[in-house]
N, C-alpha and C positions, 0 to 999 in steps of 0.2 A: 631766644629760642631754647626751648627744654631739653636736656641730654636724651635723658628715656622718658618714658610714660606708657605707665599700664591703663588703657581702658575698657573699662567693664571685662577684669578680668575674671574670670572662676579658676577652680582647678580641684574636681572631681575624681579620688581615688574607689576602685573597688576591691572590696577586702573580703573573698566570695562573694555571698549575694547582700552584700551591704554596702551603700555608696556613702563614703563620708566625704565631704565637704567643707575642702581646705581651705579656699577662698569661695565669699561671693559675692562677683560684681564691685571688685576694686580697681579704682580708678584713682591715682595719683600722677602728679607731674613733679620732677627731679631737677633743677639747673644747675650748671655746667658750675663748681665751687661750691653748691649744697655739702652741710656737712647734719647728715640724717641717721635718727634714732629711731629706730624700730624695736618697740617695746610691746608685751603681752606674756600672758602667761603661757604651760605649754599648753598646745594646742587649739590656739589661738589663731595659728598662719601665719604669721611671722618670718618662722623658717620655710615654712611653702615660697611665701612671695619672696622670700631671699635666692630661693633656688632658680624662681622664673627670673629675676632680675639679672641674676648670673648664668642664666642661660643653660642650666644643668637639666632644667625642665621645661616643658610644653604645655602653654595654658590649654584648660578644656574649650572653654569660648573667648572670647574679647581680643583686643589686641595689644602686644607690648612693639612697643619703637623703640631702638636706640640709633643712636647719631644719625637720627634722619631714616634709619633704614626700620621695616615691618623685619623684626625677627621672630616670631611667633611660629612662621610654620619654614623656617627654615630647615633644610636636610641635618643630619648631624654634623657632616664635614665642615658646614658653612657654620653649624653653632661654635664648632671645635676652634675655628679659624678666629671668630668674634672674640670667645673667652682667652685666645691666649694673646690677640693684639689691643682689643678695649678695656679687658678687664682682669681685674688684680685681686685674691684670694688670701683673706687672712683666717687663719682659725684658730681653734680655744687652744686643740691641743698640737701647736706648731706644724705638724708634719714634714719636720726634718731627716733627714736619712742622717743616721747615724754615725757609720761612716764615712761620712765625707765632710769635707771640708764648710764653712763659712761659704768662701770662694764656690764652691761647687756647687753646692745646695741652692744660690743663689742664678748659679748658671743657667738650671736648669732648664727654663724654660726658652731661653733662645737657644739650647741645645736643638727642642724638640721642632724651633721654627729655624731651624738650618743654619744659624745664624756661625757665621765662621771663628774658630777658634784664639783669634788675636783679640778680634771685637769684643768677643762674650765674655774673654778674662777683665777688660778695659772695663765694660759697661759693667759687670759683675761687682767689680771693684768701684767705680764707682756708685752704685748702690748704695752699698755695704759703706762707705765714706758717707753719703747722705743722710746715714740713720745711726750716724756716731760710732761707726763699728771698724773705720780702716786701720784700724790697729790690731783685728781679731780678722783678718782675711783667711787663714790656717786654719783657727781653731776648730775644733770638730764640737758637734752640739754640748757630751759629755764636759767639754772644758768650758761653756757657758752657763750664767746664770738665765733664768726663766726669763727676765725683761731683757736679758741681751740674746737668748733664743728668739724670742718674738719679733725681736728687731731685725734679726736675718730674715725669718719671714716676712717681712712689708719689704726688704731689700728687695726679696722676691717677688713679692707683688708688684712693685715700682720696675723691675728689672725690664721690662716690655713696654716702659711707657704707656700705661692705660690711663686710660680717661677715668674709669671706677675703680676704687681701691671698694671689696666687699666684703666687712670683718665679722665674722659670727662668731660673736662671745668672745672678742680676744683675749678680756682682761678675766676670764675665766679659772686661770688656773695662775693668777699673780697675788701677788701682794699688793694692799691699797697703795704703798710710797710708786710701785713699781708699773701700777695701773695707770697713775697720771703722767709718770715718763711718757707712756703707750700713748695716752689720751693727747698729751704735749705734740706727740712728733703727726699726730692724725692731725692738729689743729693747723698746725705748719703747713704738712699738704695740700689743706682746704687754702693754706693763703696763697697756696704757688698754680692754683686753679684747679686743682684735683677734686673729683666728685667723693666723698666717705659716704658712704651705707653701714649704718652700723646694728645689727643685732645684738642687741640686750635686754635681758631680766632686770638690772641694777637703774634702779632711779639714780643713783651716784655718778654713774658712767653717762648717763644720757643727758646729764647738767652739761656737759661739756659740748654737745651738737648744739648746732642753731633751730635748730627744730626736733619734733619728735612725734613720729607718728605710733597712737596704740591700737594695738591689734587686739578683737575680739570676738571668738564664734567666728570666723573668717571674715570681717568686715573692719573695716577702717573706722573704730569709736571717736577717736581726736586726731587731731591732725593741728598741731601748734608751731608757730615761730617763738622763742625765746635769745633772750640776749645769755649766750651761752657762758658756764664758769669759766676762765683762762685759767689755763692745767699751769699751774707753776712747779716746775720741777727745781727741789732745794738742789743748794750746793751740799755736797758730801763732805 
């Protein structure tokens, strides 16, 4: 059975009286341990269909499914509710708050789903253990390096247990040694049953999916399975 699937999506912007046309009429299916590349130039749709898959937006026509459910014309509160128990938010430029802790930053999100204070240190912490970081629970973003910034954020992504981890451009603002660390621990995920969706520019990054779809003019040009690179991360 497929996690999500978009059919015969559009998604029509107007910019005054000009309609551009983000997607149209895409139609993909996603299963449950896909680990998916999403590649195009800008302006392509790419990032449109990353945003309807993550629920940030509302298709014009078609339908998107996840886990069984039509979320397509769901209210906000019910999108809101989606995004923060299915799905997990990676991005280029971390969005870590500053001040606060590893531990914290990681919290977050079961702060905002109520989640009780004892629990949310436990599961916070373990996160942050998951992604090689239980030694840095304190430090504050300033005392990490970029690939162990990014790695608090999937702590966070992971910290709700979603079904989709959704990374737009994570290895964007890395070093190539520090990109396949990135690429290594996404690969991990996909083997412990985790969905990856990954947007990228970089041919380099998207050797490492098992597939990779490219986006052009808002339509789906390819759509490939490949036997993906294994990210080996050297010993230091």
């Amino acid at each position: 059975m497929s996690l999500l699937e978009l059919q015969n999506v559009t998604k029509t912007y107007k910019m005054g009286d000009v309609e551009v046309h983000a997607l149209r009429g895409v139609s993909i299916t996603v299963e449950q341990g896909d680990f998916v590349a999403i590649m195009g130039a800008s302006g392509s749709g790419k990032s449109t269909m990353m945003n309807v898959i993550g629920c940030l937006d509302r298709p014009t026509s078609g339908r998107y499914i996840l886990s069984g459910q039509e979320v397509s014309r769901m209210s906000r509160d019910q999108l809101a509710e989606i995004r923060n128990k299915t799905l997990g938010f990676v991005f280029q430029s971390f969005n870590l708050l500053s001040r606060t802790s590893a531990l914290e930053n990681v919290e977050l999100p079961l702060l905002y789903a109520g989640v009780p204070t004892r629990e949310r240190m436990h599961r916070a912490a373990e996160s942050l253990r998951r992604v090689g970081l239980g030694e840095r629970l304190d430090h504050h973003p300033s005392q990490l390096s970029g690939g162990q910034q990014q790695r608090v954020a999937i702590a966070r992504a992971l910290v709700s247990n979603p079904k989709v981890i959704l990374a737009d451009e994570p290895t964007g603002n890395l070093d190539s040694k520090t990109s396949i660390e990135v690429m290594a621990l996404f690969q991990e995920l996909g083997r412990t049953g985790i969905t990856v969706v990954l947007v990228t520019h970089e041919s380099d990054i998207a050797q490492y999916a098992s597939r990779v779809i490219t986006m052009k003019d808002g339509v789906v040009q390819s759509d490939s399975r490949q036997q993906p690179a294994r990210a080996i991360v050297e010993a230091a």
